[in-house]
N, C-alpha and C positions, 0 to 999 in steps of 0.2 A: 757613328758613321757606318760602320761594318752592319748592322741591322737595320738601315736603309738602306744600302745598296743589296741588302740581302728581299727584302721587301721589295724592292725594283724588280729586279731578276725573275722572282715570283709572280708578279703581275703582268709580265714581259712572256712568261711560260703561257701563263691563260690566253690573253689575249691573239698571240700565237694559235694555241691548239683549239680556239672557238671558231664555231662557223659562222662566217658574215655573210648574208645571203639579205640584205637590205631593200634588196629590188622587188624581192616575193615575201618578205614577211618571215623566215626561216631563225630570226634573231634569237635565242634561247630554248629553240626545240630541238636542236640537235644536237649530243653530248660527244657522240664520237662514230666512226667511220661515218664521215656526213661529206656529200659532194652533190652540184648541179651539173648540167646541162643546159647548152645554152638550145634552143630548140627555134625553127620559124614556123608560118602559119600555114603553110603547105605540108609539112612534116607528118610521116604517117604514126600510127602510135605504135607500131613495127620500129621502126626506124631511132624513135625515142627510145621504146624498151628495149633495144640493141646497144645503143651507147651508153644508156645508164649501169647494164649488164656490162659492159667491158669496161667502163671507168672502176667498178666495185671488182672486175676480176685484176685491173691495174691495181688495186690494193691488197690483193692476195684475198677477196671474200668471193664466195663463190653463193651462189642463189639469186633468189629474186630480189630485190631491190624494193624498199619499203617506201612510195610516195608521201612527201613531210607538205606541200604545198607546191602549188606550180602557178605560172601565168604567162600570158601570150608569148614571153621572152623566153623563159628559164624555168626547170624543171628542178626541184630539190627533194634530196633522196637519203634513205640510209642504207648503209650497204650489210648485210645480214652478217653474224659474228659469228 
């Protein structure tokens, strides 16, 4: 019993710490400091590379910001280590 619930726990940590990004395709390419943007179709590319930089400086990463895939909606990114 104690190593199912231990096995739980473990699969409960992953699935946690993965990025879901389902709407742009982002499913397995990102391993860590990974975050989107929600963007619209007026948005200048100013504007996007401004909030993706300060979502990455809200996690304590400082630089530019590595595009993983985007689309009309959402922008997915990683944030430099």
């Amino acid at each position: 019993m104690k190593t199912v619930l231990t096995a739980a726990a473990l699969f409960a940590v992953l699935l946690l710490s993965a990025c879901d990004w389902s709407s742009v395709g982002f499913n397995g390419t990102c391993k860590e400091y990974c975050a989107s943007v929600k963007v619209t179709e007026n948005e200048s590319q100013t504007d996007i590379d401004s909030a993706m930089k300060q979502k990455c400086e809200a996690m304590g990463r400082h630089g530019t910001p590595q595009v993983l895939d985007k689309s009309k909606t959402e922008v997915g990114f990683t944030c430099p280590v």
